[in-house]
C-alpha positions in Angstrom: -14.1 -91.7 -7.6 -18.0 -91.6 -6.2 -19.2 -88.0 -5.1 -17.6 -87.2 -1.6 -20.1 -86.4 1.1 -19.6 -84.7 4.3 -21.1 -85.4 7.2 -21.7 -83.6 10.8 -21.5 -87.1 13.3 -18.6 -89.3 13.0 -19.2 -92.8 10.9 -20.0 -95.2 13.9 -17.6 -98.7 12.6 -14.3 -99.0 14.3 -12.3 -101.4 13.9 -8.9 -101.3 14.8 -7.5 -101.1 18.5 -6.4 -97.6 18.7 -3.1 -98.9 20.9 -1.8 -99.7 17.2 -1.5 -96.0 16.1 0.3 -95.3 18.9 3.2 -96.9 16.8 4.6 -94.7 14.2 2.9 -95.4 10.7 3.9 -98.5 9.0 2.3 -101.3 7.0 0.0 -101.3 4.3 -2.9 -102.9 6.1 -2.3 -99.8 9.3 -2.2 -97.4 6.4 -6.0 -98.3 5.2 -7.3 -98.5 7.9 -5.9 -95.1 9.1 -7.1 -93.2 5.7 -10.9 -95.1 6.6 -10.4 -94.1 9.9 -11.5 -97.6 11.3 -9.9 -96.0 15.0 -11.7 -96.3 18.6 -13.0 -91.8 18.2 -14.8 -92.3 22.0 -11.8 -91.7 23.8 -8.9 -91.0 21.2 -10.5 -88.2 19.3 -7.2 -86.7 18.8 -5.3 -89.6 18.0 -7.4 -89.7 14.9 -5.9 -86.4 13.3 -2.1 -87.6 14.6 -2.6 -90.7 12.6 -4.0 -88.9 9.6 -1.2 -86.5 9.4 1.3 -89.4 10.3 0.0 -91.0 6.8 -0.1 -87.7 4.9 3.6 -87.3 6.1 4.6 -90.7 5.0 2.8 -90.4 1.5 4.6 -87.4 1.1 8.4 -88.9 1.7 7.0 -92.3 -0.5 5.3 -91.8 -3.5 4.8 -95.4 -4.4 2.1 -95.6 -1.4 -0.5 -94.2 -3.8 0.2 -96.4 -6.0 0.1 -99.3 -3.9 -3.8 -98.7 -3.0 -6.8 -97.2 -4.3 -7.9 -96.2 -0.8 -4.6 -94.3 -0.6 -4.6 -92.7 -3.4 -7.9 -91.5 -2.6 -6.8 -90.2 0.5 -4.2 -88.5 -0.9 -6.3 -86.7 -3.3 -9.0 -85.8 -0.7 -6.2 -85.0 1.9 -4.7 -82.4 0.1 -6.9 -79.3 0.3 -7.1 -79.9 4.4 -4.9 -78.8 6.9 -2.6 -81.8 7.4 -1.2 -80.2 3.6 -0.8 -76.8 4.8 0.9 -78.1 7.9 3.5 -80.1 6.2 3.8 -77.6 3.7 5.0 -74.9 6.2 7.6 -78.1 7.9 8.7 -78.6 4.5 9.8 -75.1 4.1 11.1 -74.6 6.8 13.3 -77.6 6.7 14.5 -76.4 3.3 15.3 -73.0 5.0 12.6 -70.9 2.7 11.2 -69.0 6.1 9.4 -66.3 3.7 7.3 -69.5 2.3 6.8 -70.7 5.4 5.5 -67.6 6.8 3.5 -66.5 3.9 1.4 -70.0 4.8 1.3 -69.3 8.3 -0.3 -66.1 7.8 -2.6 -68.1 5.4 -5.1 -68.0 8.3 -8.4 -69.2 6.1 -6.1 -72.3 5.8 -6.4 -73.4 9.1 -10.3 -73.3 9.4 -11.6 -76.8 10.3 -14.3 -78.3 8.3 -17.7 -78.9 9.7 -17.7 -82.4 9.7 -15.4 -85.5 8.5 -15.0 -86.1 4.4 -16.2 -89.2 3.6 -15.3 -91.0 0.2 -18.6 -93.7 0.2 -16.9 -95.9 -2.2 -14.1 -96.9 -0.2 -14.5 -95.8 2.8 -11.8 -93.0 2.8 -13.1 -90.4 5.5 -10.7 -87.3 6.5 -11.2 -86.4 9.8 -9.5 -82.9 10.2 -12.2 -81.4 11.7 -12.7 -79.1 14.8 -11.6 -81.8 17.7 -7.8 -81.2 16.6 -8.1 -77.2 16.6 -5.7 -77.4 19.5 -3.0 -79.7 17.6 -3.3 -77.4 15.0 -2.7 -74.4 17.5 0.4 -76.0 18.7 1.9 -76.5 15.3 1.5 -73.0 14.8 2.5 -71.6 18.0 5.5 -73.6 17.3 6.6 -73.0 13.9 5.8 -69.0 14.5 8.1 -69.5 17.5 10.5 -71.3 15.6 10.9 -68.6 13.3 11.7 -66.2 15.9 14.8 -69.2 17.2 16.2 -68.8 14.0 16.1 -65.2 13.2 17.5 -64.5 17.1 14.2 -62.5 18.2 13.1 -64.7 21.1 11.0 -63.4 23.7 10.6 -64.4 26.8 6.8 -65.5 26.0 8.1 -67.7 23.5 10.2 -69.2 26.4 7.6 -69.7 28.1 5.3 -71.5 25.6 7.9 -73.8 24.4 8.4 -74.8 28.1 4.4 -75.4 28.1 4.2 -77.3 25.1 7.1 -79.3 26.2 5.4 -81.0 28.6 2.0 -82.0 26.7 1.2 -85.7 25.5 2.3 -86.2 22.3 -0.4 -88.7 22.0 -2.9 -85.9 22.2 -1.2 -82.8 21.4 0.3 -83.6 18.8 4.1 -84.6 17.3 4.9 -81.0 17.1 5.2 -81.6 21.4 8.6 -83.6 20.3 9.7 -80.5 18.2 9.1 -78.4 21.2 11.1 -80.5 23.4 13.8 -80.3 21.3 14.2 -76.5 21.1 13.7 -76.8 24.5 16.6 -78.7 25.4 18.7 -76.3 23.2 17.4 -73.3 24.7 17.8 -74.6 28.5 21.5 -76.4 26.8 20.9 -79.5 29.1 19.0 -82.9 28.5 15.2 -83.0 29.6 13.9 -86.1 30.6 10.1 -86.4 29.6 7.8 -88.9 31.4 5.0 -90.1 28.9 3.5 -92.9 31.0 2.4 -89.7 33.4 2.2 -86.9 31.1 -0.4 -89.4 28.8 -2.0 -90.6 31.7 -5.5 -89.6 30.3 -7.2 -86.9 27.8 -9.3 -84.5 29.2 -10.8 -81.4 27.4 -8.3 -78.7 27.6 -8.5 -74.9 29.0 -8.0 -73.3 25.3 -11.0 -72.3 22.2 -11.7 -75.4 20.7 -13.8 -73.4 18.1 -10.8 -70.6 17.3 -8.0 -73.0 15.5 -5.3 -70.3 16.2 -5.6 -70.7 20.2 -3.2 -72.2 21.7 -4.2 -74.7 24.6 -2.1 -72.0 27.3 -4.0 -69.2 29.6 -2.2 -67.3 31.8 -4.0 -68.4 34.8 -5.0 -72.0 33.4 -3.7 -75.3 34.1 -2.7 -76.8 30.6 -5.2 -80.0 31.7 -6.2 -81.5 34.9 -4.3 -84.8 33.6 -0.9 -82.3 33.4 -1.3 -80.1 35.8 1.1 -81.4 38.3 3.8 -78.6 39.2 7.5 -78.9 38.2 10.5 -76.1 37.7 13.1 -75.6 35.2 15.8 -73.1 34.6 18.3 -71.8 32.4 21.2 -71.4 31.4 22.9 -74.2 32.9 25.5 -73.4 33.9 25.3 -70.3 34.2 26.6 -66.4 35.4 24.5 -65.9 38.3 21.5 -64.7 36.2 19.0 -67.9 36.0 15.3 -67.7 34.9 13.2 -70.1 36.1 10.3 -71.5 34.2 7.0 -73.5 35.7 5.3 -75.9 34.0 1.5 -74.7 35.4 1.3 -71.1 34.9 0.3 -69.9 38.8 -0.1 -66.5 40.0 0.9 -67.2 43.4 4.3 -66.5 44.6 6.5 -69.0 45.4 9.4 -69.2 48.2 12.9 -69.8 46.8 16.2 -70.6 49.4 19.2 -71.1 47.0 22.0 -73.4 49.0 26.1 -73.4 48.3 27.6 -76.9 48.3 28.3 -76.9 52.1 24.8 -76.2 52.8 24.8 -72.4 53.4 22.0 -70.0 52.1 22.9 -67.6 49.7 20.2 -66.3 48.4 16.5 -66.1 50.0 13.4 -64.7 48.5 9.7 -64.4 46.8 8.7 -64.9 43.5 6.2 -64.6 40.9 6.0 -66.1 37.7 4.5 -64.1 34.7 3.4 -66.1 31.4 5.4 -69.2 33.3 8.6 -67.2 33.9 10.4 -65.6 36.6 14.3 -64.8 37.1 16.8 -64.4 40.1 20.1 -62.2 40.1 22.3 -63.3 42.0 25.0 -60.6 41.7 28.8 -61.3 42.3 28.9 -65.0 43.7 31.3 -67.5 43.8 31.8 -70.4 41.3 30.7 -73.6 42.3 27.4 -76.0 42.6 24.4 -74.9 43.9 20.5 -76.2 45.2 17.8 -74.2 44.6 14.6 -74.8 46.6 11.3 -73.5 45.8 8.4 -73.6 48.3 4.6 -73.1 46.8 2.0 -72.0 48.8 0.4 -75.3 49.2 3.8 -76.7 50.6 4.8 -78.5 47.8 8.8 -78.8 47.6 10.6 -78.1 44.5 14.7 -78.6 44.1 17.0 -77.7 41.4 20.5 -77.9 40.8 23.0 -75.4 38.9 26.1 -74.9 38.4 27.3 -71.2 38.7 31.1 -70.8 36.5 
C-alpha cells in the first residue's frame, strides 16, 4: 500500500450524485465509491461521515467485502484507528450487553479527537473523511450511548429526557443514524408511537448552535434552537396514559412561558396555567381528577397554538 498522506482541503473530484447515499449501503460499485469518497462535500458535508460509517458497519457484519476489493480492504485497514471503529466498537458492546466495555471506550475521550484533515491513500484513491465537520454526529452518538446506559441501569434524569426528545427530532441525513436510535428510546420512554416527518425535519442543513471544534458537544443549548431548518415548535408528553402527573417536553428549548388550558371531553376546563420549560421540560399535576380523555392546549407567546391529547386512567 503507497504511503498515506493527509491533507488539510478536501480532494476536489466528485463523482457520484449524493441522492444515492441516502440509500442504505449496498453494492459493490456504491461501496468504492463511498471509501474514495467520490460524494457532492458542498452541501452534504455530513452525509460524507454517515456513508463512511455506513460502509465501516457493513464491513464489519461481512467480512468477504475486503476481500472482494483492494479499495475496501484498504479502507478497512485505514478506517480502523478513526472514530467510525471506536463508535461501532462501543454499539457492539453494548449490543452484546458488556456496558463496562462500552463505557471504558466512552470515557476513551482521546478517541474521539478528529483528525486535521481527510486520509488519503494516493494509490487508489481511498480517502477517510472523519474529520472535524462530523464533530456533532459524533456528539450525538455519545450523548446517546452515555444516555443509554443510564435507560438500562434505571438512572434516568430528566436531562436525559430532555436530550433524547431533542435528538429525536434531528435529520438523520445530517445528524446522524444514531437520530433513529434516539427515536426509538423515545417512543419507549413516552410508551406511544411518534410519527417523524423527514421531508420537513431534512428540509435543509445549516450550521448548527453547538462547538464544532469540541467533539464531545452536543448540538443542544439551553437557550438555542437546535437549527434554523428545525426549529419549528412542537409538544410532547408522557406517560400516556397516564395518573394525572404528565411532563411535557418541547422540541426548541424556549425560556419563555407558555399558556396551558387542559379540556375534559365535554369541553370544560380543568386545569389553567403558566409554564416554563427548563432543559426542554416542564410538568403539570393535576391532583385527584377523574378518569377519562382529555385536550391539552398550549399557547406560546407569539400565539402559536399547540394541542395534545391524553388519556387520564
Amino acid at each position: 500500500m503507497a504511503a498515506i498522506q493527509k491533507y488539510s482541503m478536501n480532494p476536489t473530484s466528485f463523482l457520484v450524485d449524493c441522492a444515492e447515499i441516502n440509500d442504505q449501503v449496498h453494492g459493490l460499485d456504491l461501496h468504492l465509491h463511498i471509501a474514495r469518497n467520490e460524494v457532492d462535500s458542498a452541501t452534504y458535508g455530513q452525509l460524507r461521515w454517515i456513508g463512511q460509517y455506513q460502509l465501516w458497519e457493513a464491513m464489519m457484519g461481512d467480512s468477504t467485502l475486503a476481500d472482494s476489493s483492494d479499495v475496501l480492504a484498504d479502507f478497512q485497514s485505514i478506517a480502523t484507528g478513526t472514530r467510525y471503529a471506536h463508535i461501532w466498537g462501543i454499539d457492539t458492546a453494548l449490543s452484546a450487553g458488556n456496558d463496562s466495555a462500552a463505557m471504558a471506550m466512552l470515557n476513551d475521550t482521546t478517541a474521539f479527537t478528529a483528525p486535521t484533515g481527510w486520509i488519503v491513500d494516493s494509490s487508489n484513491g481511498v480517502a477517510i473523511t472523519d474529520d472535524s465537520e462530523a464533530n456533532n454526529i459524533v456528539a450525538n452518538y455519545l450523548m446517546y450511548y452515555n444516555i443509554y446506559l443510564h435507560y438500562i441501569h434505571g438512572v434516568m434524569t430528566d436531562t436525559d429526557t430532555a436530550y433524547i426528545a431533542g435528538m429525536a427530532y434531528l435529520c438523520p441525513m445530517h445528524d446522524g443514524m444514531v437520530v433513529y436510535q434516539a427515536r426509538a428510546l423515545y417512543r419507549v420512554l413516552l410508551d406511544t408511537l411518534v410519527v417523524f416527518n423527514d421531508d420537513s425535519l431534512c428540509t435543509a442543513y445549516l450550521p448548527r448552535h453547538g462547538n464544532n471544534n469540541n467533539p464531545h458537544s452536543p448540538i443542544y443549548g439551553t437557550s438555542k434552537k437546535l437549527s434554523d431548518a428545525q426549529s419549528t415548535q412542537a409538544y410532547n408528553l408522557y406517560p400516556n396514559p397516564n395518573d394525572g402527573n404528565i411532563s411535557i417536553i418541547q422540541r426548541v428549548a424556549d425560556i419563555d412561558p407558555v399558556h396551558v388550558v387542559i379540556y375534559n371531553s365535554i369541553g370544560q376546563s380543568v386545569y389553567t396555567g403558566s409554564l416554563l420549560f427548563t432543559s426542554y421540560k416542564s410538568s403539570v399535576q393535576l391532583g385527584s381528577i377523574s378518569s377519562g380523555v382529555y385536550l391539552m392546549s398550549i399557547t406560546d407567546t407569539k400565539g402559536n397554538n399547540f394541542h395534545l391529547k391524553f388519556v387520564v386512567r
